[in-house]
N, C-alpha and C positions, 0 to 999 in steps of 0.2 A: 265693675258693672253690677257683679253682687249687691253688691255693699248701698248701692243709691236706688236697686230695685226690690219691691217685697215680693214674698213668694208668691203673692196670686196674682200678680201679673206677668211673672218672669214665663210663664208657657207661651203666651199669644206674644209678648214681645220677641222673644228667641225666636218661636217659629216663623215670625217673617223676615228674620236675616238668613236663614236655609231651608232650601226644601228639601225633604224626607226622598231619599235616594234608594234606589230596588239594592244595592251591594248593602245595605246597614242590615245588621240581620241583631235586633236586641230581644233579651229572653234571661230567664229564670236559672241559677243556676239548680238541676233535679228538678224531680216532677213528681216523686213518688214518695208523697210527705201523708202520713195520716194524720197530723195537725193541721192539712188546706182541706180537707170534708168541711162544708159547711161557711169557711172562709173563701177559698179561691174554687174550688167546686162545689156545684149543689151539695146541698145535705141530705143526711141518712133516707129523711123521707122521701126524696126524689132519686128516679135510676139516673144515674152520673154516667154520662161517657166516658170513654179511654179520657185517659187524663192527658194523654200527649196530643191528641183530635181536638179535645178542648180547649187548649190553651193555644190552638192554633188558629182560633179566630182571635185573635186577642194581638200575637205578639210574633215573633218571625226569627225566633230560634228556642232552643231550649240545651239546654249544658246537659249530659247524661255525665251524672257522679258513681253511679253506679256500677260502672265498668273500671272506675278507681280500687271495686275491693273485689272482683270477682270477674272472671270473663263472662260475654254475653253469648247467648245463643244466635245464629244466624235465622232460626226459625222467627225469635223473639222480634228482631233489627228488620228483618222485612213486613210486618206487622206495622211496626212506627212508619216504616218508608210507607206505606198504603193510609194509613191514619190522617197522614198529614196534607194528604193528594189534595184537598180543598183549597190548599196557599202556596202557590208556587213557587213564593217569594222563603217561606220554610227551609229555616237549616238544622242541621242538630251539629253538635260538636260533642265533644266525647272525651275523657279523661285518659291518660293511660294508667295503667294498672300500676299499684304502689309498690310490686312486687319489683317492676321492671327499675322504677324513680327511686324510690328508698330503699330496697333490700338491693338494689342491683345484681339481681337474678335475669342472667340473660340465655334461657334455654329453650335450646329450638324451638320443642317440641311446646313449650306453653308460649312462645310468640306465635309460632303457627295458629294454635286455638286463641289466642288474642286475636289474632286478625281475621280471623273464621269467622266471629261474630260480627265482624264491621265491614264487609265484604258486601253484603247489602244494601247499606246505607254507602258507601263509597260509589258502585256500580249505576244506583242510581240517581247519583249527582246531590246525594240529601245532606251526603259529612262533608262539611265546611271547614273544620280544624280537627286535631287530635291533641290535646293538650297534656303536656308535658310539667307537672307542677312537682318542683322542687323546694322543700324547707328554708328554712331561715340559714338553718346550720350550715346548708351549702352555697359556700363559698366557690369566688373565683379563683380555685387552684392549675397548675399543673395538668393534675390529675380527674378534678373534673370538669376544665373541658376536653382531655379527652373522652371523658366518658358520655358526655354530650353527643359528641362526635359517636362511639360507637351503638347508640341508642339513634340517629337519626339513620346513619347506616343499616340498623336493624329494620327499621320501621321506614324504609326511603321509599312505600310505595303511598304514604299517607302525609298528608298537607302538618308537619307539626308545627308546634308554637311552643316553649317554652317559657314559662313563667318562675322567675329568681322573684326572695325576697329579702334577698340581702344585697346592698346597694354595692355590692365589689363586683357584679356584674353589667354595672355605666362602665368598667374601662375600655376603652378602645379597642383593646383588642378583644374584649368578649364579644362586642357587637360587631368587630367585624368578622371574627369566626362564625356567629347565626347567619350575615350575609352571606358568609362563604360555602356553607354546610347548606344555605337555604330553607333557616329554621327562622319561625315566625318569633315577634317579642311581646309576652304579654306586659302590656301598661298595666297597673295596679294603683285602687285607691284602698286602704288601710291605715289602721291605728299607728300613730308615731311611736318609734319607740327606735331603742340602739340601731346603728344603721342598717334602718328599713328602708325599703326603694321607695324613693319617693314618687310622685304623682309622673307618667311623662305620656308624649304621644310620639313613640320611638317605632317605626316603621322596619324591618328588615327584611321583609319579602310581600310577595303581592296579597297576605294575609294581614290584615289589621284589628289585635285581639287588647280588649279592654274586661278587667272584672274588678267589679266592685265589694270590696269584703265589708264595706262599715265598717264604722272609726269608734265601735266598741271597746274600749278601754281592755276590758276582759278578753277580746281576739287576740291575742298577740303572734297568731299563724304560726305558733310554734319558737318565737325567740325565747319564752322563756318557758318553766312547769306554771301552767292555770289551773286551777282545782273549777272553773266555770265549766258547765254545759254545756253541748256542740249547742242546743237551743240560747245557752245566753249568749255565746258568743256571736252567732249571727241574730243575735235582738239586737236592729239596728236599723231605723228610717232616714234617709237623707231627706233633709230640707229641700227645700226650691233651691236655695242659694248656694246648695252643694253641691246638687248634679247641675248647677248652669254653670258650673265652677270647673265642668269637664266638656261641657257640650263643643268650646273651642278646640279641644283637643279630639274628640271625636270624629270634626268635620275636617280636623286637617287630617287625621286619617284618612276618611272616607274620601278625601279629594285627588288622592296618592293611589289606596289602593283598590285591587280590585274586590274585595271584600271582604267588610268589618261586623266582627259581632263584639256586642255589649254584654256581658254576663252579669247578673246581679245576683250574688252568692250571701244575701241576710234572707233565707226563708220565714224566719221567724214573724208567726202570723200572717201570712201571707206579705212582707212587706219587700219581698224584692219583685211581685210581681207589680204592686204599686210602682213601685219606682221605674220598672222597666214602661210602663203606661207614660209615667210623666213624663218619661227621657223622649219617646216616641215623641209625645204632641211637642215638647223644646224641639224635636229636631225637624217640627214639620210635616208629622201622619196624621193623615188628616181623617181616621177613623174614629176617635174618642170615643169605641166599646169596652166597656170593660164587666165582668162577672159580677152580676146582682146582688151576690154576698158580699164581693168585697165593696161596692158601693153602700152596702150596709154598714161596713165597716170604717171605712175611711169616706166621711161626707166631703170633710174637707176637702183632704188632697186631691180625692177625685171628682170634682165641685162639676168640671167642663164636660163629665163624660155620661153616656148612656148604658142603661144594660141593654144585654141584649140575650137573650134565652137561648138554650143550647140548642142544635140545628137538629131535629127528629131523624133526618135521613141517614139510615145505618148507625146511627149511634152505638147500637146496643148489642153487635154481635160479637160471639165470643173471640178474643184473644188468641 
């Protein structure tokens, strides 16, 4: 279908084979980037709202990476849950801490204040997934899946997903252990390279999780030592004919489970907030607002769409 249609057509044609569904929740993976000032938020010279209020008229989740290096405050997490109160269709998802995934440090006392922080956002219906993102290096052993296993036991009061990117986790029995354990699969699009998981729309629980790394050459998610910048590495814009290249696999999610989020993990220059925009109108949101800077910036790709100026009402109180 790619291949016979060009990109400026492929939004309005896609969007009339699906309508845009209240369970698709697509969004940005972070939000707390000083290189979106001025690109995906107003600039210096205008007062900028919360950056998570913001982008919630725009898009209907947002990835928090930040609780990948650091646990959150439950002061902080109930703040975002009020933020977002304008779109009730708003979800966040949330990383787990690297401490838990890659150092495999499982002690009580810092799972408890891991989950302290998310307590908030859970209670009030806002956390959608908890993502569970594991290296290249981890393989389908023995050993870790049971460690899978004793991480979802740890953490069984929260919707997880885990995300492999090493292709030994397609075998049978790895996907039927997420069934079994009742741990979500993320589908992944990233650069090819030694076996990397390939592209799928693999379902395991009534969670349906998709992120898109870009097929930056220099990402290599960790298969191999890159001397590139986390910023080169997510320098990375999908075409039209990339993301309709997923939109199938999206909708056969969406049609399975009961709720799917999109993460789009290249911030660089604002362009996974783009791409999260374009994926919307392919799948049928029939809003076409997007941030006046980034329609400064990208004429093109966002050729269908409107700005629309940040909403005055409470914008501006403090955090």
């Amino acid at each position: 279908m790619a291949t016979q249609t060009t990109a400026t057509d492929l939004p309005n044609q896609i969007a009339q084979k699906g309508n845009a569904t209240r369970n698709l929740h697509i969004g940005p993976a972070g939000f707390s980037y000083p290189h979106w000032n001025g690109v995906v938020y107003p600039g210096a010279r205008q007062r900028a709202p919360h950056p998570v209020e913001y982008l919630a008229q725009f898009v209907d989740a947002v990835e928090i990476n930040a609780s990948f290096y650091q646990p959150l405050k439950p002061e902080v997490t109930s703040v975002w849950a009020k933020k977002v109160e304008a779109n009730p269709n708003f979800r966040f998802t949330a990383k787990l801490h690297q401490k838990f995934t890659h150092e495999r440090v499982l002690n009580g006392d810092e799972i408890k204040e891991f989950k302290d922080g998310f307590w908030p956002l859970l209670r009030s219906h806002r956390l959608g997934a908890m993502l569970m993102q594991f290296p290249w290096s981890f393989r389908f052993t023995a050993e870790n899946r049971q460690f899978v296993i004793d991480l979802r036991r740890a953490f069984h009061e929260f919707p997880l997903v885990a995300e492999f990117r090493h292709d030994s986790w397609m075998a049978d029995e790895a996907i039927g252990m997420l069934i079994d354990y009742k741990i979500g699969f993320c589908n992944i699009d990233q650069p090819e390279y030694t076996r990397a998981m390939p592209p799928t729309s693999v379902l395991t629980t009534g969670i349906g999780y998709v992120r898109l790394h870009g097929r930056n050459p220099d990402n290599s998610l960790g298969a191999f030592n890159q001397a590139a910048s986390r910023r080169m590495q997510h320098n990375y814009l999908y075409s039209g004919s990339e993301l309709a290249g997923w939109v199938p696999r999206i909708q056969h999610l969406a049609r399975y489970a009961e709720n799917v989020f999109v993460i789009a993990n290249n911030d660089a220059a604002g362009k996974s907030v783009v791409n999260c925009l374009q994926l919307q109108a392919m799948l049928g949101d029939p809003r076409r607002r997007a941030p006046e800077s980034l329609l400064a910036k990208y004429p093109w790709e966002l050729h269908e769409f409107k700005g629309r100026a940040p909403v005055q009402r409470d914008l501006f109180r403090a955090a």
